[in-house]
C-alpha positions in Angstrom: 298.7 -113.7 56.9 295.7 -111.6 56.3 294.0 -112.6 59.2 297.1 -111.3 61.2 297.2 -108.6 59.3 293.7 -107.5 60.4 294.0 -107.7 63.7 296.9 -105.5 63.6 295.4 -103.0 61.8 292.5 -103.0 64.6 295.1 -102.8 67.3 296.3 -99.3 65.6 292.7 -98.0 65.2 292.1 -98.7 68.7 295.3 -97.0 70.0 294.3 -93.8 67.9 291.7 -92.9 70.6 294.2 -93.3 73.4 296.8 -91.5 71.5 293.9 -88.1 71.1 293.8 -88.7 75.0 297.1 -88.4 75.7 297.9 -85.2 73.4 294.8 -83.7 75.2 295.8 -84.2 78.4 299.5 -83.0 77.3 297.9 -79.8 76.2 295.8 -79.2 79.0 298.8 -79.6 81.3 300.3 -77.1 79.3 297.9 -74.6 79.6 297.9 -74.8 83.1 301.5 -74.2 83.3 300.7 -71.3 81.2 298.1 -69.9 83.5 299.8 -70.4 86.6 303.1 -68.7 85.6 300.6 -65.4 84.5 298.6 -65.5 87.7 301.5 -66.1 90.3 302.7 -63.0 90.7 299.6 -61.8 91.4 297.6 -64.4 93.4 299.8 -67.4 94.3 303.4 -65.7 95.2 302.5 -64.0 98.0 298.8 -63.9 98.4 298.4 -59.8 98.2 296.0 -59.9 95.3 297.6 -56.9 92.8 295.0 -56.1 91.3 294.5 -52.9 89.1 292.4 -50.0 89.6 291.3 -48.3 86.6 290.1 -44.5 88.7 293.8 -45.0 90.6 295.9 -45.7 87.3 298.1 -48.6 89.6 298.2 -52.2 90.5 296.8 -52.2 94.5 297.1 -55.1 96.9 293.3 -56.2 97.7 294.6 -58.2 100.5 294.5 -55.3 102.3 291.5 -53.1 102.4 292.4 -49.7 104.2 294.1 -47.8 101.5 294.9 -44.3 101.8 297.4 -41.7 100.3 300.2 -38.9 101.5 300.1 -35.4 100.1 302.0 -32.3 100.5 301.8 -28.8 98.9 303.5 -30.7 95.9 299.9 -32.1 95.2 298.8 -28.3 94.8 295.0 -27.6 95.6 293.3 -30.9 96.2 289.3 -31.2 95.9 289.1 -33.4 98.7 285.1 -34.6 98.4 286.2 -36.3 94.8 289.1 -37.6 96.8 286.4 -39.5 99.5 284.2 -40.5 96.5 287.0 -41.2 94.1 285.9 -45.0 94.2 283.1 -47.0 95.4 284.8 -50.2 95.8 288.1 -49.5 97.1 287.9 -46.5 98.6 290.5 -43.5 100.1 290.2 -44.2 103.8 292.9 -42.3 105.5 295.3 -39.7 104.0 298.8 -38.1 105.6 299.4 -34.3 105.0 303.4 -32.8 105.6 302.9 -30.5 108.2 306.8 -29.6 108.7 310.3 -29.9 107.7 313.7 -29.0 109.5 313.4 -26.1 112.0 311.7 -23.8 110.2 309.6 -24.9 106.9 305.5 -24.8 107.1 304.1 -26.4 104.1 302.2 -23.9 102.9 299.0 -26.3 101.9 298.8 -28.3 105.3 296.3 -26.0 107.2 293.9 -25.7 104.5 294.1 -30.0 103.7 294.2 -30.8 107.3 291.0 -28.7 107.9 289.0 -29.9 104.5 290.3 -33.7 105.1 288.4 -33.9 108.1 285.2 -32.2 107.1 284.8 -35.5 104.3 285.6 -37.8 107.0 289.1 -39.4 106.4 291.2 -40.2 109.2 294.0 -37.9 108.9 297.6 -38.0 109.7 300.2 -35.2 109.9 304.1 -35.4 109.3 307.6 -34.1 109.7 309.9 -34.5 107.2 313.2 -35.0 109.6 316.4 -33.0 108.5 319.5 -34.5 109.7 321.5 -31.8 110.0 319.4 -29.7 111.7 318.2 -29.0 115.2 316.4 -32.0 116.4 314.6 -29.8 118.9 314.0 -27.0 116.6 312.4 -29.4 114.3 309.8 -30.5 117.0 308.9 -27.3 118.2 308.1 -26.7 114.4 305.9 -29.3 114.2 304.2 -28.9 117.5 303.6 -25.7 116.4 302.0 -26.0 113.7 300.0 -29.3 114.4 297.3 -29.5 116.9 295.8 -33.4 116.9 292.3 -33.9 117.8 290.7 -37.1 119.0 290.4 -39.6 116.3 293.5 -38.6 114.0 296.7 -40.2 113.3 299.7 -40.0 116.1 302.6 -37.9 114.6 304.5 -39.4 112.0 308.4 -38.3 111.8 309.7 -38.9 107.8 312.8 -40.5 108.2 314.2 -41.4 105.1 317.7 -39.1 104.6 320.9 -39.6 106.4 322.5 -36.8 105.5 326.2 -36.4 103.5 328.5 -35.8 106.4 330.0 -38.4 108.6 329.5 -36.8 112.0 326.0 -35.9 110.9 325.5 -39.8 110.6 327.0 -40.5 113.9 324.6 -38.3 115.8 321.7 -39.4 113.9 320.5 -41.8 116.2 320.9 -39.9 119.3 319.0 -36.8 117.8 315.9 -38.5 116.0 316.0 -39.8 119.6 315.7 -36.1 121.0 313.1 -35.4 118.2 310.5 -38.4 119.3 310.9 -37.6 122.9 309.9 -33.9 122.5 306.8 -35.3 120.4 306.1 -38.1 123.1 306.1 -35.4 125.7 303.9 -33.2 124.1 301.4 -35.2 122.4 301.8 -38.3 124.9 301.8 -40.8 122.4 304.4 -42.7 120.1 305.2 -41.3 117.2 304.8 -43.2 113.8 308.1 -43.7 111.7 308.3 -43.6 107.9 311.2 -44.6 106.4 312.5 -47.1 103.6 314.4 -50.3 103.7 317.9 -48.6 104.0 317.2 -46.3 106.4 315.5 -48.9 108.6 318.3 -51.5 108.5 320.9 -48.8 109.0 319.0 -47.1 112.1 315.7 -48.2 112.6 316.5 -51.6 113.3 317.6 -52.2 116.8 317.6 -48.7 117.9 313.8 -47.9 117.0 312.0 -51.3 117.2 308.9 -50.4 119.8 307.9 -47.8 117.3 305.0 -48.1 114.5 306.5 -48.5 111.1 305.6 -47.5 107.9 307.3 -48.8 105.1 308.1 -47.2 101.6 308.8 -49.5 98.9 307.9 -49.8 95.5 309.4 -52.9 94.4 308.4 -55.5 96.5 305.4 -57.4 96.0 305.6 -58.4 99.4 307.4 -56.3 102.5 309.7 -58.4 104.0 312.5 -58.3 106.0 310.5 -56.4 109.2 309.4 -56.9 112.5 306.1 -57.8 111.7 304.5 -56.5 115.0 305.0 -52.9 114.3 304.9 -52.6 110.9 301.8 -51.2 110.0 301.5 -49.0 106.8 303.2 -49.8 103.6 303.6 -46.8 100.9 303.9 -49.2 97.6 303.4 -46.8 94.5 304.4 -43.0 94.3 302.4 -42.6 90.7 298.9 -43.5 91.4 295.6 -40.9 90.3 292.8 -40.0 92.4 289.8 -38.0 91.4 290.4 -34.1 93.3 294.1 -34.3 92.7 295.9 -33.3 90.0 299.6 -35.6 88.8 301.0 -38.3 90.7 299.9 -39.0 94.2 301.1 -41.5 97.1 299.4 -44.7 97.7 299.5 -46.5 101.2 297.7 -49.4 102.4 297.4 -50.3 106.3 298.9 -53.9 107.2 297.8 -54.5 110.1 294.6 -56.0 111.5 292.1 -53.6 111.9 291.6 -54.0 115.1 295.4 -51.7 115.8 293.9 -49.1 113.4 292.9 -47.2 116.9 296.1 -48.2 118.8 298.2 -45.3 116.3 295.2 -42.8 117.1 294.8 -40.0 119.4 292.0 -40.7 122.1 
């Protein structure tokens, strides 16, 4: 009996070690469930790399690495050599200044940011904030107007984002954003860029707009889906970042394409 009794109490001294090995390994598991469920969203959802930048206040997707912002007289006076030196390692590439809006409206900033943008060297980009209701071919004499487009900038970008309140302004909306682009295609012979969100785009982009380069706002999504792919091109995915040179909240964009169609939406 005490021999048996021995070798039973060896049996549970050797199982000790295995029994350590098995809580370890349970724990380790554990953590790794742990750490994955933290880093998916930011590396293993979607592969766009969130990653936050202290100088721009915001998460930014380092997948990408043209990043640029949108202003308008909203910004108020913008220092724009701290905007080209705001950061050494992800740097302010290209920036978008409202040039226009409806028939009539100038922003009253966009000749002096359009001038200093290009003296620090970003590739600059000028829009027209697109009024429904209005004249379609008011509106582009507006912009053409006001915005002369040298070799090297953005083509024009038409802000298409409202739909306006009244039914028979909806109806026509196709057929006069229509008129719009063509009086931009005819004067600057190029395709204009469209900016617009995900409603707008599945209402009237979608089938009536598709050979056109898109740019996307949406803030929610930590990956744009839900696009033709071969046109889309810029993504506008925070509205609150900061930027050295401009005071408040300012727009950050990223392009999404390969690099190599960075020249195909720029005058030659």
């Amino acid at each position: 009996m005490r021999k048996k009794k021995k070798n039973l109490t060896n049996t549970a001294n050797q199982q000790k070690p295995l029994v350590k090995r098995i809580i370890n390994l349970k724990t380790l598991y554990a953590l790794i469930v742990i750490l994955l469920i933290i880093l998916y969203p930011v590396y293993v959802s979607d592969g766009q790399k969130w990653t936050y930048v202290d100088s721009f206040g915001i998460k930014v997707p380092l997948r990408y690495t043209i990043h640029g912002i949108d202003v308008s007289h909203h910004n108020k006076k913008i220092d724009w050599h701290k905007v080209k030196n705001s950061n050494d390692n992800v740097g302010v590439t290209f920036c978008f200044i409202k040039a226009t809006e409806g028939t009539d409206l100038k922003d009253q900033d966009f000749q002096n940011n359009w001038r200093e943008a290009k003296k620090v060297g970003l590739i600059r980009g000028a829009y027209h904030f697109y009024v429904p209701w209005s004249d379609p071919v008011l509106q582009a004499r507006n912009f053409i107007n006001t915005v002369s487009l040298d070799g090297g900038d953005f083509v024009p970008v038409v802000d298409f984002e409202v739909q306006g309140l009244n039914k028979k302004v909806r109806q026509k909306l196709v057929a006069n954003v229509t008129t719009f682009i063509e009086h931009l295609k005819s004067h600057y012979g190029v395709d204009p860029i469209i900016y617009t969100n995900k409603h707008i785009y599945r209402q009237y982009i979608k089938g009536n707009f598709d050979n056109y380069p898109l740019w996307i706002s949406d803030y929610e999504s930590r990956k744009l889906e839900g696009f033709d792919n071969s046109n889309l091109i810029l993504w506008q995915h925070s509205t609150n970042g900061r930027l050295d040179g401009i005071s408040g909240d300012v727009d950050f964009n990223v392009f999404v394409a390969s690099k190599s169609h960075l020249d195909d939406i720029c005058i030659k």
